[in-house]
PAGUMI-75638 format. One line per 10 residues: number of its first residue (from 0); for each residue x, y, z of C-alpha. Coordinates in Angstrom, 1 decimal. Layout:
<lotors>
NUM = X,Y,Z  ...
</lotors>
This chain:
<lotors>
0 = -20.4,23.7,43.2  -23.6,24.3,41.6  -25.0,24.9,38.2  -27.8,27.3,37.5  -30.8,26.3,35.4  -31.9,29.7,33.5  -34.9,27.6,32.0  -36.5,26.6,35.0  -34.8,29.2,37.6  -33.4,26.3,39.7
10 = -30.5,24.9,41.1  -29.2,21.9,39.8  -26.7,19.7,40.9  -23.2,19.7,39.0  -23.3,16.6,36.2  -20.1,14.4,36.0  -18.3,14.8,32.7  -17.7,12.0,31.1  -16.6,10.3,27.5  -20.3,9.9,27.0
20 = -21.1,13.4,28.4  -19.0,14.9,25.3  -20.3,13.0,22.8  -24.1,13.3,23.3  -23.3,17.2,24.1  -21.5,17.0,20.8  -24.5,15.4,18.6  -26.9,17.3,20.7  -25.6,20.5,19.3  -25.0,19.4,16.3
30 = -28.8,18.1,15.9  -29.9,21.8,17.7  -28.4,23.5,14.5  -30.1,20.8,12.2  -26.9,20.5,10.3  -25.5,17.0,10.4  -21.6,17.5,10.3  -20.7,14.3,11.0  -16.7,15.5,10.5  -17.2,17.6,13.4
40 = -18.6,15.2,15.6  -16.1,12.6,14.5  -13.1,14.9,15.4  -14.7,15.8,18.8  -15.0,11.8,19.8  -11.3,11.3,18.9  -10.5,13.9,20.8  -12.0,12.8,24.0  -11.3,8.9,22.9  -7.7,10.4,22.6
50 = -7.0,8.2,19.7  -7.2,9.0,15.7  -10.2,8.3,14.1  -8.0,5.6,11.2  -6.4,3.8,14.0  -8.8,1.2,14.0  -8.3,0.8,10.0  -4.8,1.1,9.9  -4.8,-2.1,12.1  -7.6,-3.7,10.3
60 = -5.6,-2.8,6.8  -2.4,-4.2,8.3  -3.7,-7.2,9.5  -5.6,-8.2,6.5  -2.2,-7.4,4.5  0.2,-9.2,6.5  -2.4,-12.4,6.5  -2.9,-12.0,2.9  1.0,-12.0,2.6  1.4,-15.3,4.9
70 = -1.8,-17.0,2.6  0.0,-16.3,-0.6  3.7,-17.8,0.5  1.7,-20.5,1.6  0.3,-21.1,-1.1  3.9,-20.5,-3.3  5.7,-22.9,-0.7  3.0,-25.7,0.2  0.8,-25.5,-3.1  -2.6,-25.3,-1.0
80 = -5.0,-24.3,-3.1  -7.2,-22.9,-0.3  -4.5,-20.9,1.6  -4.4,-18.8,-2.2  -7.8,-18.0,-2.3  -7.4,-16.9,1.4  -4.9,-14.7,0.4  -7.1,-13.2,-2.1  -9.7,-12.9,0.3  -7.8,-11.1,2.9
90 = -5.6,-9.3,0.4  -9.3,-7.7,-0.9  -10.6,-7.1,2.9  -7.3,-5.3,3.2  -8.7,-3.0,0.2  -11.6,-2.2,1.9  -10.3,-1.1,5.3  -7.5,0.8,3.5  -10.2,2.9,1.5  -11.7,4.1,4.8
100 = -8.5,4.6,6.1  -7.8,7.0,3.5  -11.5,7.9,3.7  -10.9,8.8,7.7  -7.9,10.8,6.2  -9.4,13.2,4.1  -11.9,13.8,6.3  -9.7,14.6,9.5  -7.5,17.1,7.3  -10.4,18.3,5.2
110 = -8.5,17.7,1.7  -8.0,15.3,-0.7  -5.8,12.2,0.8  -3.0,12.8,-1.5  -2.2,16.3,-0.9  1.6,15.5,0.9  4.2,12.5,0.4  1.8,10.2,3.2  -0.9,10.4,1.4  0.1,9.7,-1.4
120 = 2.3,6.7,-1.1  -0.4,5.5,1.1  -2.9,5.8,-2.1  0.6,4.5,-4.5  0.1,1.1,-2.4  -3.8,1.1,-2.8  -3.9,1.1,-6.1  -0.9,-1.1,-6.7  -2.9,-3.7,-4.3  -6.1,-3.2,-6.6
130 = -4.2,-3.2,-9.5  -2.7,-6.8,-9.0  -5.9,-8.3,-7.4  -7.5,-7.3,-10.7  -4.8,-8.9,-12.9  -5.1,-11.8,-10.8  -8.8,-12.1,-11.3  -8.2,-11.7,-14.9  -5.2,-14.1,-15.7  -6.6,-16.6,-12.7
140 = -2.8,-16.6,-11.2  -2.3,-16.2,-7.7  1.3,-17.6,-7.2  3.2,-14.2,-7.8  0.8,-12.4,-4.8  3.7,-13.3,-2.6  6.2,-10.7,-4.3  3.8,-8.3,-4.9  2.5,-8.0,-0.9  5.9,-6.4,0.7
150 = 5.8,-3.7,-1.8  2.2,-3.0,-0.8  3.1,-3.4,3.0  6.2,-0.8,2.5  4.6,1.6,0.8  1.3,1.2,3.7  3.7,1.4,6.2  6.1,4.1,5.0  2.9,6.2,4.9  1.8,5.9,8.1
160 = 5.5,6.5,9.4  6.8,9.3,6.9  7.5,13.1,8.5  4.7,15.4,8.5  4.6,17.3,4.9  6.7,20.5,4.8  5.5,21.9,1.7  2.3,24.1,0.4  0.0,21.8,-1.2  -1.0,23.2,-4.7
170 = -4.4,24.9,-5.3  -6.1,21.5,-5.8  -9.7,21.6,-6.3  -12.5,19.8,-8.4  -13.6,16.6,-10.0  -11.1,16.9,-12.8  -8.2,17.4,-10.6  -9.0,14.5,-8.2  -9.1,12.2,-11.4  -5.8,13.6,-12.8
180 = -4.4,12.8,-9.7  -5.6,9.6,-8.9  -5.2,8.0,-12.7  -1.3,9.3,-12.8  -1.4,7.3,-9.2  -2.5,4.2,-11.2  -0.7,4.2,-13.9  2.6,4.7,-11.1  1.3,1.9,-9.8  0.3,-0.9,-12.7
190 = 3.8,0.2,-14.7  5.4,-0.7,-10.8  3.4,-3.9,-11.0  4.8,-4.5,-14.9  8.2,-4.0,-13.1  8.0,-6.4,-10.5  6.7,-9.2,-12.7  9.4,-8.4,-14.8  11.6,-9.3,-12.3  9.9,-12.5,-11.9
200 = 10.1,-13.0,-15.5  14.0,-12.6,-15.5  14.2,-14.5,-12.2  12.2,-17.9,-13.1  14.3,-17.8,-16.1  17.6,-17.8,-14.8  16.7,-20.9,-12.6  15.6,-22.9,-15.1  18.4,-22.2,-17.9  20.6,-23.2,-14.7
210 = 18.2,-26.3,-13.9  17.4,-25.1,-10.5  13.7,-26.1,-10.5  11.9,-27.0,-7.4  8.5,-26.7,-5.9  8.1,-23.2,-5.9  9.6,-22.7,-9.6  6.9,-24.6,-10.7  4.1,-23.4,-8.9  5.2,-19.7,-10.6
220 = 3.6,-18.9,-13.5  4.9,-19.6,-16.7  7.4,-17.1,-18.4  4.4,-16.7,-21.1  2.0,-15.8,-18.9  4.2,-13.5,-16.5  5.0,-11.7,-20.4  1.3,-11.6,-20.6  0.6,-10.4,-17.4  3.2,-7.5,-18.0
230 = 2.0,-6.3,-20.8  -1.7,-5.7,-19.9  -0.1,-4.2,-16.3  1.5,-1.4,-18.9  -1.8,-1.2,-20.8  -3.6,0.0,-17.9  -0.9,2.4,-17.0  -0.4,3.5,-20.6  -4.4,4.4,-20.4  -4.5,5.8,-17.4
240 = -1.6,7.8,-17.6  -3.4,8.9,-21.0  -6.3,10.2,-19.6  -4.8,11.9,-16.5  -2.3,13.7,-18.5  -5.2,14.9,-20.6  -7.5,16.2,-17.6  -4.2,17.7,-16.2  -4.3,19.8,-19.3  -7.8,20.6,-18.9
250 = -7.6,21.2,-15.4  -4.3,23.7,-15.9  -6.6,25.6,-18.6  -9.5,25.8,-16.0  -7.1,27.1,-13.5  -5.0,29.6,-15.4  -6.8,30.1,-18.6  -3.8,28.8,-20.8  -3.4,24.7,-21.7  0.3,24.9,-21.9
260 = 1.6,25.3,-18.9  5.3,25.0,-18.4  6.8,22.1,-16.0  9.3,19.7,-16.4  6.7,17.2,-15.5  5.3,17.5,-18.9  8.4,16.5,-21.0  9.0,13.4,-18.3  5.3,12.4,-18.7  5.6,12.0,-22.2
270 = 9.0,10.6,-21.8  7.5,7.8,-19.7  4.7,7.6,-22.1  6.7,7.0,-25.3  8.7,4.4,-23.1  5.8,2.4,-22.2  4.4,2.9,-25.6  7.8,1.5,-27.2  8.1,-1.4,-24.8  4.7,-2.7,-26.1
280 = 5.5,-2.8,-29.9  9.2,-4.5,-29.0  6.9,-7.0,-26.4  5.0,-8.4,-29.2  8.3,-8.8,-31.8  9.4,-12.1,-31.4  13.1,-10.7,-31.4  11.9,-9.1,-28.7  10.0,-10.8,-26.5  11.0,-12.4,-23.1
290 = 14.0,-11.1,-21.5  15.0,-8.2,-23.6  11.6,-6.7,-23.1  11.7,-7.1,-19.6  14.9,-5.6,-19.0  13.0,-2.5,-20.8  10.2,-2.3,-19.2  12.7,-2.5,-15.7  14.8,0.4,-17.6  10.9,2.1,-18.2
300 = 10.2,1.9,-14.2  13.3,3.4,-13.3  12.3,6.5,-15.6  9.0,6.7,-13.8  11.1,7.0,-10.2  12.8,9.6,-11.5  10.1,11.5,-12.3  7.9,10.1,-8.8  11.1,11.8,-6.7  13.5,14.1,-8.5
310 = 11.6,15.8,-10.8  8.1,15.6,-8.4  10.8,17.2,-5.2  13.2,19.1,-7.2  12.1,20.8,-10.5  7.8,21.1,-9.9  6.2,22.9,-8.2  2.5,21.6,-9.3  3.7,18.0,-8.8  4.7,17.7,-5.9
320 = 3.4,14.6,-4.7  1.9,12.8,-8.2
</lotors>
């Protein structure tokens, strides 16, 4: 068989097709329209690659999270100082691959990356990730990374394995509505990070009322300094959760030309909002402080599943996913 040149009014022989046949036919077309859609050839090589185009940085994000996760229990278990600051290392590599994982994401289903339950929990675990590497920066405490790791692993790896999405996503468009949505993510995830180290909090202190102290008790942080660290996980999800609320408002008046729009997520919003709000005035009252205001701010995280599932699955319809 035989292909016909028009151009030059010649035969030509037939050309083998190949993986590098489709992609330089693919950029050469692109570059003949002189528009460079760089989406369009990136969905045309994973189709003849035959693999998605995030593969390569779902493996690079788990990798760097499970080595993160096996530097920080070293460094828990075996006090080396230099298998913690691997773990923080890794643990911020993970970060990056798992941006262009979501990146690759958006990109291959042309919409924002948390417009169904994947997405997401896959961006929950992000910012929960960022969230503690920050407070670790900040308080210079690396011991409680080893707690904090699964829950960024689960929610990572429940993403990549939950059912494809079987509901309409909402008319989500704009700036606004991409920071509403990604600040309500945030403050889910810091008042989950506040919950965890609560945990901690009520955890170290059992052992050490009941004079089980070894190695790794000691290397924990102190019950001070876990109070500490809660708190200022709540203050950045008190302000987030602030601010996105707000551009919700301004992006529901944008969209339907009224501010007040009615959904049960409202009334739980400010529910969670007061909580939070409450748990940082009983923190600071020395009545207060230590195990009672941990048990709250636990008490304060189950309020905010509530509203992440049942009222997100059950009772909105704009919420579906944040």
């Amino acid at each position: 068989m035989t292909l016909f040149n028009v151009e030059d009014n010649k035969l030509r022989p037939p050309m083998r097709v190949t993986r590098r046949t489709v992609l330089w036919r693919s950029g050469y077309a692109i570059l003949r329209r002189g528009v460079p859609d760089f989406a369009l050839l990136s969905a045309r090589s994973s189709r003849a690659s035959g693999r998605p185009m995030n593969h390569l940085f779902f493996l690079l994000t788990l990798a760097a999270y499970l080595g993160s996760f096996a530097a920080y229990v070293g460094y828990l278990v075996a006090g080396l100082d230099w298998s913690g600051r691997l773990g923080s290392l890794l643990l911020a590599g993970g970060l990056v691959a798992h941006y262009f994982a979501l990146l690759e994401r958006a990109r291959g289903l042309h919409t924002v990356p948390y417009h169904d339950l994947s997405g997401s929990m896959s961006l929950f675990g992000w910012l929960l990730a960022l969230t503690y590497l920050s407070l670790e920066l900040f308080h210079r405490q690396r011991s409680v990374g080893a707690f904090v790791l699964p829950f960024v692993l689960a929610f990572f790896l429940f993403a990549q394995l939950s059912p494809p999405d079987r509901f309409a996503a909402p008319p989500a468009t704009g700036v606004i509505f991409a920071f509403h949505v990604t600040l309500s993510i945030l403050a889910y995830a810091a008042f989950g990070l506040s919950c965890v180290l609560s945990l901690i909090y009520l955890g170290e202190q059992r052992l050490l009322h009941e004079h089980r102290v070894g190695d790794v008790v000691w290397r924990l942080p102190s019950l001070d300094l876990l109070d500490r660290m809660s708190q200022s996980s709540v203050l950045v999800g008190l302000i987030s959760i602030a601010i996105g609320t707000a551009m919700g408002f301004v992006w529901v008046d944008r969209l339907t030309g009224n501010v007040w729009h009615y959904d049960p997520k409202y009334a739980v919003t400010l529910l969670v909002l007061a909580a939070y709000v409450f748990y940082l005035r009983l923190a600071r009252n020395p009545s207060w402080r230590g195990a009672r205001a941990s048990q709250l701010c636990i008490f304060n995280f189950a309020i905010v599943i509530f509203s992440f599932t049942i009222v997100n699955l059950f009772f909105s319809h704009a919420h579906r996913y944040f």
